[in-house]
Structures are given as structure tokens and as C-alpha cells.
C-alpha positions in Angstrom: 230.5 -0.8 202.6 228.5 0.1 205.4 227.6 -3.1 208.1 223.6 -3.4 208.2 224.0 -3.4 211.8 225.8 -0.1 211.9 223.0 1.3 209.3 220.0 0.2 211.8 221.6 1.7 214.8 222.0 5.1 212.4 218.6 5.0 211.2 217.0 4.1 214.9 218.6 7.1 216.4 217.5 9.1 213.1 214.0 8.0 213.6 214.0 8.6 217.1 215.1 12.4 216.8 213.6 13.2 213.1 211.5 16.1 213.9 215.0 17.6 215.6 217.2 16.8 213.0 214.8 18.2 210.1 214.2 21.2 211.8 218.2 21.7 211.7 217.3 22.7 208.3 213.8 24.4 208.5 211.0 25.3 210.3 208.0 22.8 211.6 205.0 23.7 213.8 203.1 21.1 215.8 199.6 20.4 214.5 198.1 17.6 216.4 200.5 14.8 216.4 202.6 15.9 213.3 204.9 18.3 212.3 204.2 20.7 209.6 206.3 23.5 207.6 206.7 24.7 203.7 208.6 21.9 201.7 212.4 22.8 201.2 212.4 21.3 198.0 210.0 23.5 196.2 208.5 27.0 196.4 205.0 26.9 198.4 203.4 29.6 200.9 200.5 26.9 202.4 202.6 24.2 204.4 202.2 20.8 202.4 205.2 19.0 204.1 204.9 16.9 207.1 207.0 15.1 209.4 205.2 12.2 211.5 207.3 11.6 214.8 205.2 8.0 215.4 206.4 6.8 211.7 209.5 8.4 211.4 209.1 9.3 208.2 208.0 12.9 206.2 206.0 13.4 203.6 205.1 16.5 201.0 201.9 16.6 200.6 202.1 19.3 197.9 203.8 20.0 194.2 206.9 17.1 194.6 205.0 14.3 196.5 207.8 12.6 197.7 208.8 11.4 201.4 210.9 8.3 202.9 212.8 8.5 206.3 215.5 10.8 207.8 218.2 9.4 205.8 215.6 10.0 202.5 215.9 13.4 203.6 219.1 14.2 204.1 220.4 12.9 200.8 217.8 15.0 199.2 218.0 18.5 201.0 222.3 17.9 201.2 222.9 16.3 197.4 224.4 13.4 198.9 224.5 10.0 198.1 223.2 6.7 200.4 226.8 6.5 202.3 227.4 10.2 202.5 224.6 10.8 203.9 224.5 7.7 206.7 228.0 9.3 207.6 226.1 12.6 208.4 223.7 11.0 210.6 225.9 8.9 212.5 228.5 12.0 213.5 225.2 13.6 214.2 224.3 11.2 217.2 228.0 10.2 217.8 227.9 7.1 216.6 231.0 5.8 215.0 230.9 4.0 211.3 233.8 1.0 211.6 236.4 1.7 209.2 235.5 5.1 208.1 238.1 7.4 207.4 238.9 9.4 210.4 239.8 12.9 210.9 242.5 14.2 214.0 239.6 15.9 215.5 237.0 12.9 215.3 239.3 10.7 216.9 239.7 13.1 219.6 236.3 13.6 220.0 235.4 9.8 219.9 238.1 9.4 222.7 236.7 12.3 224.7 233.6 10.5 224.8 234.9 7.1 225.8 237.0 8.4 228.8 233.8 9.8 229.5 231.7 7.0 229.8 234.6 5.3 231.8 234.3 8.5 234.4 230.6 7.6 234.9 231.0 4.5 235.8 233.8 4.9 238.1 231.2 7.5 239.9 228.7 5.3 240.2 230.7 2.0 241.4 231.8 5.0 243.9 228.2 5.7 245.0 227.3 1.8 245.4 230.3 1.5 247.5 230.9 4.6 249.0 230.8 4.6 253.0 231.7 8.1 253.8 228.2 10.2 253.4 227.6 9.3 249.8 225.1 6.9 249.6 223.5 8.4 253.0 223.1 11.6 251.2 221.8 10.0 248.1 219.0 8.4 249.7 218.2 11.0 251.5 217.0 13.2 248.7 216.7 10.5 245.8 214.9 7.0 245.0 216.4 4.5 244.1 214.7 4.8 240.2 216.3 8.4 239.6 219.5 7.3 240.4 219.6 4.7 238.3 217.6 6.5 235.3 219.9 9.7 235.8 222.8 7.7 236.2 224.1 9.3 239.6 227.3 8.9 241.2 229.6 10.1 243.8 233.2 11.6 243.7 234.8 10.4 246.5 236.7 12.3 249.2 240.3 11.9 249.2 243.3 13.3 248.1 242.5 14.4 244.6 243.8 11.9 242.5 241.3 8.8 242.8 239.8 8.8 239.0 243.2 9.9 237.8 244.9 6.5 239.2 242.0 4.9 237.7 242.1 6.5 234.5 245.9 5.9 234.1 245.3 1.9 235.4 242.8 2.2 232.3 246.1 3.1 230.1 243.6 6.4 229.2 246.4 9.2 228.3 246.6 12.3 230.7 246.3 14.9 227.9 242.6 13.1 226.8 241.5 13.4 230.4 242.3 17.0 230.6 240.5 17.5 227.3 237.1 15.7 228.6 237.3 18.3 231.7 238.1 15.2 234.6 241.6 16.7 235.7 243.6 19.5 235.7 247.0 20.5 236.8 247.7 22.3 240.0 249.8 25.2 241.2 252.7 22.7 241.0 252.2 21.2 237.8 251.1 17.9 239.2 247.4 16.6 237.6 244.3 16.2 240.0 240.8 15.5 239.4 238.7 18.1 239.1 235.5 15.9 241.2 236.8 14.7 244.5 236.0 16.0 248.1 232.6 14.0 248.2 230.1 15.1 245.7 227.2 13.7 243.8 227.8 13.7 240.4 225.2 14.1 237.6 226.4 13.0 234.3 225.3 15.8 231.2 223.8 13.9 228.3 223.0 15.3 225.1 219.8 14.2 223.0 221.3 11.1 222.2 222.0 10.0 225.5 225.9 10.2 225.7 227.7 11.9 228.4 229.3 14.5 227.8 230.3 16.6 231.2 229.2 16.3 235.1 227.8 18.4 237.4 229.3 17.9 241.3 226.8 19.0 244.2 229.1 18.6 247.5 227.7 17.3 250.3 229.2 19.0 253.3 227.1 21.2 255.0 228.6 24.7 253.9 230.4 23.9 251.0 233.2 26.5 249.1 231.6 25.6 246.0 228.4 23.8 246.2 228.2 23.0 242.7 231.0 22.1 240.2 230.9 21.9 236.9 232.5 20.9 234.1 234.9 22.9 232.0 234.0 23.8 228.8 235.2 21.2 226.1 235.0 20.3 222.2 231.6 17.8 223.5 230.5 20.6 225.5 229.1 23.9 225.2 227.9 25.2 228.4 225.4 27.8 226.8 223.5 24.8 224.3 223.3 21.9 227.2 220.4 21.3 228.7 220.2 18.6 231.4 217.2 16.0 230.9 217.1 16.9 227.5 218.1 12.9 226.4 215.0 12.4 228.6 212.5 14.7 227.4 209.1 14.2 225.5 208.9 17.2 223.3 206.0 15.6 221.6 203.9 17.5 222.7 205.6 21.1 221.8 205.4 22.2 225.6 208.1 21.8 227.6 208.7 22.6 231.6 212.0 24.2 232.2 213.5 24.1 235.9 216.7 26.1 237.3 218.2 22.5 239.3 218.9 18.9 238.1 217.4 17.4 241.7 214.0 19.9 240.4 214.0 18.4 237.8 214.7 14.4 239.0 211.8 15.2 241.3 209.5 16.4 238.9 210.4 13.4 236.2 209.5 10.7 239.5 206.3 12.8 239.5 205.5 11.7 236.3 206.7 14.5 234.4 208.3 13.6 231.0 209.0 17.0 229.5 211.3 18.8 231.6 214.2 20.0 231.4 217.5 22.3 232.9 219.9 25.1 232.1 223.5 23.3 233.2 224.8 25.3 236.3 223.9 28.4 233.8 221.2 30.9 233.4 218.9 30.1 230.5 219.6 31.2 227.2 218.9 32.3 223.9 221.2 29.5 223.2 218.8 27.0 224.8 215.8 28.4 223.6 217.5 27.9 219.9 218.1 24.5 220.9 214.6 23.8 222.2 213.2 25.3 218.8 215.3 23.1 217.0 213.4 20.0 219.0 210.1 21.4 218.2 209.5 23.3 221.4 206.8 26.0 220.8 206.0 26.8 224.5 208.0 27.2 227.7 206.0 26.3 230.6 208.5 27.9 233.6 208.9 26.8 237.0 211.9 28.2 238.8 212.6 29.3 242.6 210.1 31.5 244.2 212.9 33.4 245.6 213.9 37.2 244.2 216.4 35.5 242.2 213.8 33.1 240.8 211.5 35.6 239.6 214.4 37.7 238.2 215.3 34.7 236.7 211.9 34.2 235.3 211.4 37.4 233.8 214.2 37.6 231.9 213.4 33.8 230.8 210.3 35.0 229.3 212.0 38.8 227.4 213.9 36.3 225.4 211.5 33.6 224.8 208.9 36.2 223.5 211.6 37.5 221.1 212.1 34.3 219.8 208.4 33.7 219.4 208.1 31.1 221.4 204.7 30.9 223.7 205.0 31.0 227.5 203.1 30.1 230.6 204.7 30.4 234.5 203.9 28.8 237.5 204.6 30.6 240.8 205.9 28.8 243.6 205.8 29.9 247.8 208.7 32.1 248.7 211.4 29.8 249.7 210.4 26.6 248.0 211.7 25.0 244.7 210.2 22.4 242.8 212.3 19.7 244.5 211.1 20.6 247.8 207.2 21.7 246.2 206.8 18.2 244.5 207.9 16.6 247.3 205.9 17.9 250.5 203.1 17.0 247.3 202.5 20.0 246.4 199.8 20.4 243.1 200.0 22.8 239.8 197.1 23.8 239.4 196.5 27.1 236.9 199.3 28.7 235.2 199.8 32.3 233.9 201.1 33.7 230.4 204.4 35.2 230.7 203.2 38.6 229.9 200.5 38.1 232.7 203.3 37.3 234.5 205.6 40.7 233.5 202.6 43.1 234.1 201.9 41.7 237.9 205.5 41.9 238.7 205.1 45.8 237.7 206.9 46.0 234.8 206.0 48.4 232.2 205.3 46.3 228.6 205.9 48.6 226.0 206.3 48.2 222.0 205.8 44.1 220.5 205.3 43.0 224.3 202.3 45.2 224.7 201.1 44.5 221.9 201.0 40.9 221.9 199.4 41.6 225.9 196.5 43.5 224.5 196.3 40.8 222.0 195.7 38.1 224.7 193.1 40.4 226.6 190.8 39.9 223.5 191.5 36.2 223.3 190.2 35.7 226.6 187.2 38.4 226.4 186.3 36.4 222.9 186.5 32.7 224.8 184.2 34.4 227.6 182.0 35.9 225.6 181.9 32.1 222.5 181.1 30.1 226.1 178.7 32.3 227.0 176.3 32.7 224.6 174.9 29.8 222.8 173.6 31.6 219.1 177.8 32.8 219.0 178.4 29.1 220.2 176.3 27.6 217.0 177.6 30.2 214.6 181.3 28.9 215.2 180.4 25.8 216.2 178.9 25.8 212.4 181.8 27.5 210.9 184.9 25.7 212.6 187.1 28.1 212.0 188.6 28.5 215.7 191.8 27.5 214.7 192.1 30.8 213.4 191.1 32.6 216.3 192.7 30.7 219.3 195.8 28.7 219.6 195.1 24.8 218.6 194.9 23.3 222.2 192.5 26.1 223.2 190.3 26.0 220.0 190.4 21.4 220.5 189.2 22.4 223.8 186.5 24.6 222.8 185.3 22.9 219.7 184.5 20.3 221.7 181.9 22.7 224.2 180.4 24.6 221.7 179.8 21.2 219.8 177.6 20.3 222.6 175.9 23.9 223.1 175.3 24.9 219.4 173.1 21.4 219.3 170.9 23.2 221.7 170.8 26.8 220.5 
């Protein structure tokens, strides 16, 4: 049996991520502050079934008529019973069920994890201690509230072999530390750690909030390397992380992606809550997927406005658009990211589509892309021309039908306007 403690800590991190973890198994759209899709459990071409993020619960509104929570849901789209499908859930956020059964690799995993968490904390007792440059540098570039929300620390500069020794004091066995990417051998044999050499370290969290790899940003002045990352392990595929992700409100459907973690620490003390970062990595389809799966239905980018930031953007937007996935850009001055932007105060202030964005930089939109540009054109000549003129204003004012025409925010927006001019047509 199951402990009720270990059950509420399955079904809170269930709750918390349900739109996520039901979209692992179909598709939802945003509307308003639910999500909506056709019900898996019987044939329907009008969405009926929604799932309710602030409730944590879904609901079919159509043929079956039946709903409960995430766990409701998984024993009914998997054929599972009560305890089958709690197991589920729990490997789903990591969270370990006391006396379960077990397998080689899930104890590996589980240990992975826990050397883990031990590495982060030996960073950041490194960082609150540290007296050569570490701490300086921190507070430099961070406050005091991002460090301790993103959990920074700071590898040490030494010989190579400080959170090895600790590891080992820790009785944690060399072969699990290799496997969670902290050390590796050298060109004789002998293990070092893979952080050292003074560098802040941000821990890589995945939805749920557990660590699973670190990010090094040396502070010497011209670095080798200026960034190392982690390796590659059975918690961690470089391709699907996204830093800030365990942070994120995808609520809304939107979400701001950045190219650096500091970007994106800046932009979150700025009050930004959906934002998030490839991991040392160009963004990918793989992210995108990953994003989808969350609920994401725009990307609203923000990377470098150096060349490599607008190659970087307009290759970000090709794949988005072929995954159907909305997208709006924000330019920034040559030279400046959005650390630096944010910082010197600096104010968004109108966006661009990312097709707007392809045809400006001069390239060519051809096929589905041109398509969906001339598409946009008309949007915009048919808001002009609705705003306009006040008898068009009271016709669809009267009809309210704009959700048909423009996308929801934009036809919220302008229900609200031609509410007000249509009374005075």
C-alpha cells in the first residue's frame, strides 16, 4: 500500500503540471484560462474536453461526461489501476514511492539525482564562503534574490579535486559521480572534477524543480572556455533542457525565450515569469516539442542583437512556424543582450511577427511561409479597416464572431472597442 503522504506529494506535483502531463498524450489549445482539445476517450470533431490549470482537474464536456484529476486520467487513457497509475506519476516528476519494487536503472537514476543535489549544495556553501573572486563577481551582476531563487553557486579554484574529496567524504561512489557528469578521468587515469578553476555555477532543473546538470560561467577575464557544461547523462538531454523552465508560467500560452541564463535571471527580477533558455545550445525542435507539450502556443524571442543573434533568430522562427507555433520578436541595439538591456532599464515596447521579422531581414518567403505572410497582411488591413468604421464596428460587434477572424487575444481586445463604437453607430 501506498503512504497518504507519498500519494499527496504525487497528486500535488500532478496538479501542478496537469496541462503538461495531459498533453503528453494529446493536443490542448488555450482558450481563456482553460485548456481545450477533442476527448481521447471517444470519437468527436468539436472540442468538448477541458482541462482547468486553477482546479487541476479535466472535464468532457461532450458524449462520456466524465472528469476527476490527473491521476483520474491516467488510469483511464493507460488501463491502469489506482496504484499503477500513482507509480506512473511519481517516476514522471522523480519522486520515489517507499518500498516499490526497484529496477537497476531507477536506482541509478534516483542516485544520479541525489549526488546531484549534494553537488549544488557544495556550490553554493562555495559561493557564501568563497574569498577568491566568487562572491565579488556574483554581486556584481546578480541580487541577492536571483541567487537564491536560481540557486547559484561557485566552483572553486583549486586543483581539480575539491567536490571529488567531498563527494568521496560523503561515501558517494566514484562511478555515480561520473555518471551525473561532476568528474571525469584525466590523461592519467586519475578522476577530477569537471567544475573547478572559479566559475559560477547554475544548477539545470527540469519542470519539477530537480537538478539535473550545471552550467559553469568562468570568471577570469579571458577564459579558455567561458562556459562549461555538463555532459550528457541518463537525467539529461541536452537538446529537451530548457533552463527556467521549473520557473516558468506557461499559463498564459506565450512564452519569452532568451539565448543566456544571466538574460534570463535579469528578465525574471524584472518581473518576468515566462521565460525561458536553450542550455549552452542552440534552440530546437526538440524544445519547441517540449514547450508544445507545456501548452506553449507562441514564442515571443528575444536573443542578442548581434549577427549571430539574428541568425539565431531566424532560424528560431523556420522551425517554430513548421511546428505551428505563433511567433513575435523583439529587436534589441547592436551589441546589447537582454541582461545588459533590462538592466541600463531599457523598455519593450512593440513587437514584430516572425515573418515580419524574415521579410525585413531580406529573406525571400516562399511556399506555407508566404502564405501564412499574406495571410497576416489581411488580418491587419481587416482590424484597420473594423476600428475604422463604426457601421462594420456594429455589424461585428452584433455578430461576435471575431474569434473566427483574429486570434483570441486580438479579437478580446477588439470586442471590447467595437462594443463601445457599435453603441454609437
Amino acid at each position: 500500500m501506498i503512504a497518504k503522504e507519498v500519494i499527496d506529494q504525487v497528486l500535488s506535483y500532478g496538479g501542478t503540471n496537469i496541462v503538461s502531463i495531459v498533453s503528453q498524450y494529446m493536443e490542448l489549445r488555450k482558450e481563456g484560462n482553460v485548456y481545450r482539445g477533442c476527448c481521447p476517450f471517444h470519437g468527436e470533431k468539436t472540442p468538448s474536453f477541458t482541462v482547468d490549470p486553477q482546479r487541476q482537474s479535466w472535464h468532457c464536456f461532450g458524449l462520456c461526461a466524465e472528469g476527476g484529476n490527473v491521476i483520474t486520467f491516467i488510469k483511464k487513457i493507460e488501463g491502469i489501476r489506482f496504484p499503477e497509475a500513482v507509480a506512473k506519476l511519481a517516476a514522471m516528476g522523480g519522486i520515489t514511492i517507499p518500498g516499490a519494487g526497484e529496477t537497476k536503472e531507477e536506482k541509478e537514476r534516483k542516485a544520479i539525482l541525489a549526488v546531484l543535489s549534494k553537488a549544488e549544495q557544495f556550490f553554493q556553501r562555495n559561493l557564501a564562503i568563497n574569498t577568491n573572486g566568487g562572491k565579488a563577481y556574483v554581486e556584481k551582476r546578480m541580487t541577492l534574490e536571483m541567487v537564491v531563487a536560481f540557486g547559484i553557486g561557485f566552483a572553486p579554484k583549486n586543483s581539480g579535486k575539491a567536490l571529488l574529496e567531498h563527494l568521496r567524504k560523503l561515501r558517494v561512489p566514484d562511478d555515480i559521480s561520473e555518471k551525473a557528469g561532476l568528474i571525469r578521468k584525466d590523461d592519467n587515469g586519475e578522476y577530477r572534477d569537471v567544475f573547478w578553476g572559479g566559475r559560477v555555477m547554475f544548477p539545470i532543473r527540469n519542470k519539477a524543480g530537480v537538478t539535473i546538470a550545471f552550467a559553469g560561467r568562468s570568471i577570469e577575464a579571458e577564459p579558455r572556455f567561458k562556459y562549461i557544461n555538463s555532459p550528457e547523462t541518463v537525467v539529461y538531454k541536452k537538446q529537451n533542457a530548457l533552463f527556467g523552465l521549473d520557473k516558468a508560467d506557461l499559463s498564459s500560452g506565450e512564452v519569452y525565450v532568451v539565448e543566456g541564463y544571466l538574460d534570463l535571471m535579469q528578465m525574471w527580477a524584472k518581473g518576468f515569469r515566462n521565460v525561458v533558455a536553450a542550455c549552452g545550445t542552440a534552440f530546437t525542435q526538440h524544445h519547441i516539442a517540449e514547450l508544445k507539450r507545456q501548452g506553449v502556443r507562441r514564442l515571443i524571442l528575444l536573443f542578442d542583437g548581434d549577427a549571430a543573434g539574428q541568425k539565431a533568430t531566424q532560424r528560431t522562427i523556420s522551425l517554430a512556424i513548421k511546428e505551428e507555433l505563433k511567433v513575435s520578436v523583439f529587436t534589441l541595439p547592436d551589441g546589447q543582450d537582454p541582461d545588459s538591456f533590462f538592466k541600463d532599464n531599457g523598455v519593450l515596447v512593440t513587437p514584430i511577427t516572425g515573418l515580419e521579422y524574415l521579410e525585413v531581414s531580406g529573406i525571400e518567403l516562399t511556399g506555407h511561409m508566404a502564405d501564412l505572410r499574406r495571410l497576416e497582411r489581411l488580418e491587419k488591413g481587416m482590424l484597420w479597416f473594423a476600428e475604422n468604421n463604426p457601421e462594420v464596428a456594429a455589424i461585428l460587434a452584433r455578430r461576435g464572431n471575431l474569434g473566427e477572424l483574429f486570434e483570441q487575444a486580438t479579437a478580446d481586445g477588439l470586442t471590447a472597442r467595437l462594443n463601445e463604437r457599435g453603441q454609437h453607430a
